[in-house]
N, C-alpha and C positions, 0 to 999 in steps of 0.2 A: 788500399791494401788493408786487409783485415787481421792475415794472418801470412806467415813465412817464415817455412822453415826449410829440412834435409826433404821431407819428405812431400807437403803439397804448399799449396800456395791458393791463401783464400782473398777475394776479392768482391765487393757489390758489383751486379750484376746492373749494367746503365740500362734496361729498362725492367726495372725490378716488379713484378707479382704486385708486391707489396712491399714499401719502403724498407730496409734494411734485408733485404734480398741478398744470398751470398752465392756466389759460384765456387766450389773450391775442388781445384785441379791437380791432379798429380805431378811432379817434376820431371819422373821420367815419361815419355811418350808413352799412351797408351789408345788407342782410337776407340775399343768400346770397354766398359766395363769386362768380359771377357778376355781384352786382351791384356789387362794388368794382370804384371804372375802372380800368383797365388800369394807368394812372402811378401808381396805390396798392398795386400785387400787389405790386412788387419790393420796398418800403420795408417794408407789411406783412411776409412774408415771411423779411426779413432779422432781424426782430426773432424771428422764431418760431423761428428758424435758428438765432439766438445763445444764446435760451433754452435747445432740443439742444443744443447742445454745449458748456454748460459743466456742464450736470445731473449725469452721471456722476462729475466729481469733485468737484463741488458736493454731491451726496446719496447719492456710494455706490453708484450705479446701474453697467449693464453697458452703458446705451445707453436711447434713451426712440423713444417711440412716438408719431406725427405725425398727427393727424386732425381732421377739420372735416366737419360734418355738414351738409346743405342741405336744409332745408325736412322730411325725414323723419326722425324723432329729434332735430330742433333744439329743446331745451327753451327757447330766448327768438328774438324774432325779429332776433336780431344777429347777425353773424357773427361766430364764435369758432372759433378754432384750440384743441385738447387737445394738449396737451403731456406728457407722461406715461412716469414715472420707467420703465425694466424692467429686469429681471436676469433670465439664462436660470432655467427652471423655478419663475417668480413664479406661475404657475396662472391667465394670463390667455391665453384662450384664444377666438382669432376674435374676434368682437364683441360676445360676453357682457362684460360690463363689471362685477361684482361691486362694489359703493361700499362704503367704509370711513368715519368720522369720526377726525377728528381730539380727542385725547385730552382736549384742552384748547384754548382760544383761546391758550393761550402755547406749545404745541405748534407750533400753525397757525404762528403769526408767526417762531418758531425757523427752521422750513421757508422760511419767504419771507427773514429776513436770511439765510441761507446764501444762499439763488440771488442774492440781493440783491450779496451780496459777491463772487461769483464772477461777474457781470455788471461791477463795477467796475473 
């Protein structure tokens, strides 16, 4: 767990883009981006928002990558924002997506106290 609070709940994604990969979902049910009401985008949002921008000095990145998929390629039927670490020349390219695993489950959690701590 990355983040948790009232309004989403952030978490690494187990087969992440790129290491420190985040999913961060809203609390209340929403199945696409659409279906969140309106007085939930800004709150969502701001949490996704915070998660960018402390990534780069949180994990070394150049800058990260902001995406939410609706109904085609949504692998659950919740809505989740991709958060996703990038450095130029990382070899991710359009929206091939290449998955990596995490070395270890104490790898994973290494990844979440850093964004953990640069969230605080």
């Amino acid at each position: 767990m990355v983040l948790a609070d009232e309004v989403a709940l952030a978490f690494l994604d187990i087969r992440p883009v790129f290491k420190g990969h985040v999913l961060v979902v809203p609390r209340a049910h929403a199945e696409t981006l659409a279906d969140l009401p309106a007085a939930d985008v800004g709150p969502f949002f701001s949490r996704v928002q915070r998660i960018s921008a402390v990534m780069p000095a949180a994990l070394g990145s150049q800058g990260s990558f902001v995406a939410i998929n609706n109904k085609v390629s949504q692998s659950v039927p919740h809505l989740h924002a991709h958060v996703v670490p990038r450095t130029k020349g990382d070899g991710l390219r359009g929206f091939f997506w290449p998955r990596q695993k995490y070395a270890s489950e104490a790898e994973a959690q290494e990844y979440a106290a850093r964004l953990r701590e640069a969230l605080s």
